[in-house]
C-alpha positions in Angstrom: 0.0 0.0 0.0 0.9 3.5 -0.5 2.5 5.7 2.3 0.3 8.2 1.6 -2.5 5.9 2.9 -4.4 7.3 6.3 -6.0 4.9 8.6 -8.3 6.3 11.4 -9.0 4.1 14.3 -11.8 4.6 16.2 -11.6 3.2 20.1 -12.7 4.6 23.4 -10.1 1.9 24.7 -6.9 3.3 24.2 -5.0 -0.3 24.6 -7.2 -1.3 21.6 -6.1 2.2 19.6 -2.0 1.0 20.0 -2.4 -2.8 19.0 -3.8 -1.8 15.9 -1.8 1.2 15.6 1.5 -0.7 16.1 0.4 -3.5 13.2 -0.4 -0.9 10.7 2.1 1.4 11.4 4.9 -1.3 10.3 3.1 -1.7 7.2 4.0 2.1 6.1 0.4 3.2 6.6 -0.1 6.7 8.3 -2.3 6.2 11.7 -4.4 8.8 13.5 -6.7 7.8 16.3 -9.8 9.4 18.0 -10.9 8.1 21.4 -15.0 9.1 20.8 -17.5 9.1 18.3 -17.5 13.3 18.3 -14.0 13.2 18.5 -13.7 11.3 15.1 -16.0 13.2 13.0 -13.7 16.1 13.9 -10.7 14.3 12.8 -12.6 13.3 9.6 -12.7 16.8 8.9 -9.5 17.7 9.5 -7.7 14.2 8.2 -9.6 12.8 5.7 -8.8 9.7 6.3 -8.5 6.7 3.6 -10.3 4.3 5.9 -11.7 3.9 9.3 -11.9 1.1 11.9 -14.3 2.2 13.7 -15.3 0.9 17.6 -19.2 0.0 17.4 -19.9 0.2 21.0 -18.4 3.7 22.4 -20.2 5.9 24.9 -22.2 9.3 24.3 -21.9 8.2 20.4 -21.9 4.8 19.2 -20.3 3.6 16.4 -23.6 3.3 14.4 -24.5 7.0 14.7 -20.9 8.1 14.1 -21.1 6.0 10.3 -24.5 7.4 9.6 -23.6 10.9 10.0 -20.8 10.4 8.0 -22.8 8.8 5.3 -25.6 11.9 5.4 -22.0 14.0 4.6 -21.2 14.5 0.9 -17.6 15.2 1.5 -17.2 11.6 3.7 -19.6 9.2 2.4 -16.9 7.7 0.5 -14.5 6.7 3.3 -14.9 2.7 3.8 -15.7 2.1 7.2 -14.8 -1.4 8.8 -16.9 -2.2 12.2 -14.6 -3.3 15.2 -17.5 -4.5 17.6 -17.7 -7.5 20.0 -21.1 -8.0 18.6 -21.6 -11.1 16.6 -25.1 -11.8 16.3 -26.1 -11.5 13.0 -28.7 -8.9 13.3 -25.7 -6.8 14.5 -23.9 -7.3 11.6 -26.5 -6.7 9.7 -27.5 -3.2 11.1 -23.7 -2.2 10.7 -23.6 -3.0 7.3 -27.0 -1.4 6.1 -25.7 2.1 7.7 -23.3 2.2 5.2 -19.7 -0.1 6.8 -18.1 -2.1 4.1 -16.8 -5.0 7.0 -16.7 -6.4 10.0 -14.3 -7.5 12.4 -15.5 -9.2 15.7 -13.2 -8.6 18.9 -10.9 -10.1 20.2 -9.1 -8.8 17.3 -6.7 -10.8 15.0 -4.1 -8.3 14.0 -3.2 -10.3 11.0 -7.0 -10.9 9.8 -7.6 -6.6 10.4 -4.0 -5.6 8.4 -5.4 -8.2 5.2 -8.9 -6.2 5.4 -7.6 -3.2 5.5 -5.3 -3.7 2.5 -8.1 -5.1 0.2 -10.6 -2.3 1.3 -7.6 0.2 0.5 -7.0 -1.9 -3.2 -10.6 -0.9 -3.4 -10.1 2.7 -2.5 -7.1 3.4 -5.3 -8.7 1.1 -7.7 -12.3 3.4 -7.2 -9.7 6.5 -7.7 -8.1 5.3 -10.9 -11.6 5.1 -11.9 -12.4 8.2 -11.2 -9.5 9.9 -12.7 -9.6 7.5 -15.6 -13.4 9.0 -16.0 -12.2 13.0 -15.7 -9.6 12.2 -18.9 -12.3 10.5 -20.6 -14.2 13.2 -20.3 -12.2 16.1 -20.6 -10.9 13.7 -24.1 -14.6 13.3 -25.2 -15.2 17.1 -24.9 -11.6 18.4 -26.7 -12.8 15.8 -29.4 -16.5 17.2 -29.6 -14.3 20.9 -29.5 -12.3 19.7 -31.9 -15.1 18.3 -34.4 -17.3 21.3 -34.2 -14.7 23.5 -35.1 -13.8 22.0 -38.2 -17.3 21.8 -38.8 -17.7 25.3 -38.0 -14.9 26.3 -40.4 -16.1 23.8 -43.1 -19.4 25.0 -43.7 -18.6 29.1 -42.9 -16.3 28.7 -45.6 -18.6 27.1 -47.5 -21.2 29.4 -46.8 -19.2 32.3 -47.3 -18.4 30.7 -50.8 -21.7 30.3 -51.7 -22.4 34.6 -51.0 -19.4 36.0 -52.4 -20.3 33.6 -55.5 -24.2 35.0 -55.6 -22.8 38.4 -55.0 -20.8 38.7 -58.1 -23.7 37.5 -60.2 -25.5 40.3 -58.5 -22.6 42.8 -59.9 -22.4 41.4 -63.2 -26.0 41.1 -63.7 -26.8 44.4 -62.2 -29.1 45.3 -65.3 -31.1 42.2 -65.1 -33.6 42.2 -62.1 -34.3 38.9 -62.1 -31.2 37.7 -62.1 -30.1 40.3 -59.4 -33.3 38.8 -57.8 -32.4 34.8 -57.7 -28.9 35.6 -56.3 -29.9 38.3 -53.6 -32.4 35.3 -52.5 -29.7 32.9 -52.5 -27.6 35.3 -50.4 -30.3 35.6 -47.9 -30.8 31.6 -47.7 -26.6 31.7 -47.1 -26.7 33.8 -44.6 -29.7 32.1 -42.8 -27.9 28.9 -42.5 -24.9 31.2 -40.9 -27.2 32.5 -38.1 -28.8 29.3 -37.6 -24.9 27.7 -37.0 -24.2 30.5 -34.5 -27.7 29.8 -32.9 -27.4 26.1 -32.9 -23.7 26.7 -31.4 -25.3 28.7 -28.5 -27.1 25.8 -27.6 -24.1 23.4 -27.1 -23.1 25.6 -24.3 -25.9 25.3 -22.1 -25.1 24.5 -18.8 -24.5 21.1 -16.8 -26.8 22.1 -13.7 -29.9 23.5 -15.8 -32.9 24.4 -13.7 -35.8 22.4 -13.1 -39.5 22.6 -13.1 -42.4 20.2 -12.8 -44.1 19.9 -16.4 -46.9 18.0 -17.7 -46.0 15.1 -20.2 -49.1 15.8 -22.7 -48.7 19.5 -22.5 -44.8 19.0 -23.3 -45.5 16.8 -25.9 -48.0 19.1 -27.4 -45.0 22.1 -27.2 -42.3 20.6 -28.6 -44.8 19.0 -31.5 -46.0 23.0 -32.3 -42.6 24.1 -31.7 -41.2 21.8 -34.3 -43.9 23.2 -36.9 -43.2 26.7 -36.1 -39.1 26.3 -36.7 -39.4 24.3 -39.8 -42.5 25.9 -41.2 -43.9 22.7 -41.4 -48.0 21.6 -40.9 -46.4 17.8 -40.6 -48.5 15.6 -38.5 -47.5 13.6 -35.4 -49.0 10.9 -33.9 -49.1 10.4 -29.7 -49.4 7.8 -28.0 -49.3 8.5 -24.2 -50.6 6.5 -21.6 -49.0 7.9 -19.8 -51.3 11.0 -20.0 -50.9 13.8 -17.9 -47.8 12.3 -16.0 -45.9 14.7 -14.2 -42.2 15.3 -13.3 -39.0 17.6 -12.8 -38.0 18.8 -16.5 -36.3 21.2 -18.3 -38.9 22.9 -20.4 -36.6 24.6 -23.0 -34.4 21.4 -23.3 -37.2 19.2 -23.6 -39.3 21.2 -26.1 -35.5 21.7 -27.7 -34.7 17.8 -27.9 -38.0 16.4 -29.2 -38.5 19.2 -32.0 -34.7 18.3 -33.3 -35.3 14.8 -33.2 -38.8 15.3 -34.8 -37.2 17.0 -37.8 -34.9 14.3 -37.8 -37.7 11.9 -38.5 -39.5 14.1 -40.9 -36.2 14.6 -43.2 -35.4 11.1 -43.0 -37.9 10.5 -45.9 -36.1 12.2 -48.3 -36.2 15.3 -50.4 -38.0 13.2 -53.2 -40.9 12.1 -50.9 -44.0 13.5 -52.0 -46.3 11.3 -49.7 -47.5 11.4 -46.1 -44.4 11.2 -43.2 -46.0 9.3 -40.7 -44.1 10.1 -37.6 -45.1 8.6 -34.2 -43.9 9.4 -30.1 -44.6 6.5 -27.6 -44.0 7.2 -24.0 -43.7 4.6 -21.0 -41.4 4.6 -17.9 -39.2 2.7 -17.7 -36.2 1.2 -15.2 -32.8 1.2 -16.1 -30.0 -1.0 -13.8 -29.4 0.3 -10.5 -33.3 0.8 -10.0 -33.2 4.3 -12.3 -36.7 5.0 -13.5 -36.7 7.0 -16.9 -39.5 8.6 -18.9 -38.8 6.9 -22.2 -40.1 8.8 -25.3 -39.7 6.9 -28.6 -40.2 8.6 -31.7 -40.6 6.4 -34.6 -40.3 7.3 -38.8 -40.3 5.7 -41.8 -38.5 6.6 -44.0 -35.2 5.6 -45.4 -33.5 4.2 -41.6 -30.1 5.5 -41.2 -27.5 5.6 -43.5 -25.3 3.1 -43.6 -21.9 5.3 -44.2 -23.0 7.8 -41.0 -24.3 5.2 -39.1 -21.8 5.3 -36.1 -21.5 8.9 -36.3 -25.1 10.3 -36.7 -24.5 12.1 -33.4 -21.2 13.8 -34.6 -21.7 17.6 -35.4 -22.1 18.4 -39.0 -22.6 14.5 -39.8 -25.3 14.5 -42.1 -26.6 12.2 -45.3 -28.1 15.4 -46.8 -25.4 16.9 -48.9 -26.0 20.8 -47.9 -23.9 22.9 -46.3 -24.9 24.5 -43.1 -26.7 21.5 -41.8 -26.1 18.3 -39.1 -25.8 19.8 -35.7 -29.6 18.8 -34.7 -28.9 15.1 -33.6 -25.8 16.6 -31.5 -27.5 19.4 -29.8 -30.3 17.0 -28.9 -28.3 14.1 -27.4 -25.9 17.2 -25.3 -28.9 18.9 -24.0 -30.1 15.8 -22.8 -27.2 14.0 -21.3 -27.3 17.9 -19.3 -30.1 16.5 -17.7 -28.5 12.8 -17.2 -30.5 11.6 -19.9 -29.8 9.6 -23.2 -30.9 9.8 -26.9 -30.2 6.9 -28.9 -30.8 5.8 -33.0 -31.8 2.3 -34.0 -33.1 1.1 -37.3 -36.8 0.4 -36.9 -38.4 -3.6 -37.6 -39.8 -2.7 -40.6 -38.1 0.1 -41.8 -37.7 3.6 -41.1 -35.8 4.5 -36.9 -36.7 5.0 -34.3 -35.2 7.2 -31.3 -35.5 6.9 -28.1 -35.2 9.7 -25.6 -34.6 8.9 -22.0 -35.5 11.8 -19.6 -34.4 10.7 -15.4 -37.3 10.6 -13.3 -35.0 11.0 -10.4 -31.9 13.2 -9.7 -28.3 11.9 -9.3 -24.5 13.3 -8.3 -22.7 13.9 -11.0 -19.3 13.8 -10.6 -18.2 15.2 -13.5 -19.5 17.2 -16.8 -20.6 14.2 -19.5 
């Protein structure tokens, strides 16, 4: 084990506190002891220790209460506690180890046994931290990447976009006589320089933040928003079909986000037909709840097309910005905005071919809030 490792021992006996100190203190491990339950939360606070052996049965604060308050502590529920207690009923066990201890060691104590269970509970401890740090580079790799991708993407189609108006705009001059003409190209400017504001736009929405706030919202009348809201940004009268049992289910949403999410994912759907598709778009959104592992319930809202499915040469990187099958500049930041804004709220959006053609999405909003320990 590491130096650097801290064990706090926990004993209102001090002949018990020097046994074990002695033992782990030839092992290279750093020991500091507290001789009551108050006295250890203090050291806690001030040590932060790797682990604690902790005395059950202590006066004025037992051992128990001593483990729960540092469980109800975000800053120390993560120290692994290990129970030093004569008790060995079961029941006793038990209770120790549904307050939050990690193990149990019945007195009188076998210094050999405690040093073997405090070296696999302090494996555990660097191998949680590896994790953890392993996590942060993941993270802070997945975001340079996203960084990296919009950024070409942003310089890509700007360029492109530019392009396209200085090209328009010396038709304009050489055509100057010709109204018409000087008519066509001044529209295509315009179009140009639409699809630039709507990249800036779409860019300000990458940047909302990891914490957004949260209000209780009505799953029909949400559905009902982001189905209008999608019409209104695409100037569209395209129908949708619900299917809610769910009805008027409530929960803890982000109204912009959500709205956001399902319109860019509806458009999604509705383009997926192609530009040569002159018939109905049937588009449907399915809602259940759902339970994920480790007993997370999710709103699950699957919206289902279809039209073509998804291409087979963007198919692993549909949520990629500026991955499109639609070759037109300006376009193929709504799939990555959707599944960001989400994943702000812990959530997921995932693509799958649909039985029977067409794809279907599926959108899962947490029905309960969690730590995050990082920004995804």
């Amino acid at each position: 084990m590491s130096p650097a490792s801290t064990i706090l021992i926990v004993d209102d006996q001090p002949i018990n506190v020097q046994l074990l100190k002695r033992k782990l203190e030839r092992e290279n491990l750093r020991v500091v002891a507290a001789y009551s339950g108050i006295e250890a939360l203090d050291v806690v606070r001030k040590e932060k220790p790797d682990l604690i052996l902790l005395d059950v049965m202590m006066p004025d604060m037992d051992g128990i209460e001593v483990c729960q308050r540092l469980q109800a502590s975000e800053d120390t529920r993560s120290i692994p506690v290990i129970f030093v207690t004569a008790r060995t009923s079961k029941e006793g066990k038990i209770e120790g180890l549904n307050v939050g201890a990690v193990d149990y060691i019945t007195k009188p104590i076998d210094l050999d046994e405690t040093l073997a269970r405090v070296q696999t509970q302090l494996r555990f401890v660097q191998v949680n931290r590896e994790m953890l740090d392993l996590q942060r580079r993941l993270v802070d790799a997945r975001r340079a990447s996203t960084i990296g991708a919009v950024t070409q993407g942003i310089a890509h189609n700007l360029n492109n976009l530019l392009g396209v108006v200085m090209g328009h705009l010396d038709l304009i001059k050489a055509y100057y006589d010709k109204p018409e003409q000087v008519k066509k190209n001044a529209h295509h400017v315009e179009e140009a320089v639409g699809r630039i504001v709507s990249i800036i736009k779409q860019l300000s929405l990458l940047l909302v933040k990891t914490n957004p706030p949260l209000a209780k919202g009505n799953l029909q009348t949400l559905i009902e928003g982001s189905i209008q809201r999608f019409r209104i940004e695409n100037s569209l009268d395209a129908p949708v079909k619900i299917d809610n049992p769910l009805g008027d289910f409530t929960f803890d949403t982000n109204y912009e986000i959500f709205e956001e999410v399902v319109s860019k994912v509806l458009i999604n759907a509705y383009e997926s037909y192609g530009t040569e598709h002159t018939g109905p778009r049937p588009i449907s959104i399915h809602t259940e709840v759902v339970e994920k592992p480790g007993h997370r319930r999710f709103l699950q809202l699957r919206i289902d097309d279809q039209g073509k499915g998804i291409d087979a040469e963007i198919r692993d990187r549909v949520f990629e910005p500026f991955i499109s099958s639609k070759h037109t500049v300006g376009v193929g930041m709504g799939l990555t905005i959707a599944r960001h804004s989400l994943r702000n709220l812990d959530g997921e959006v995932t693509l799958t071919d649909r039985e029977g053609g067409g794809a279907s999405a599926t959108l899962l909003h947490p029905l309960e809030k969690t730590r995050k320990s990082g920004d995804a």
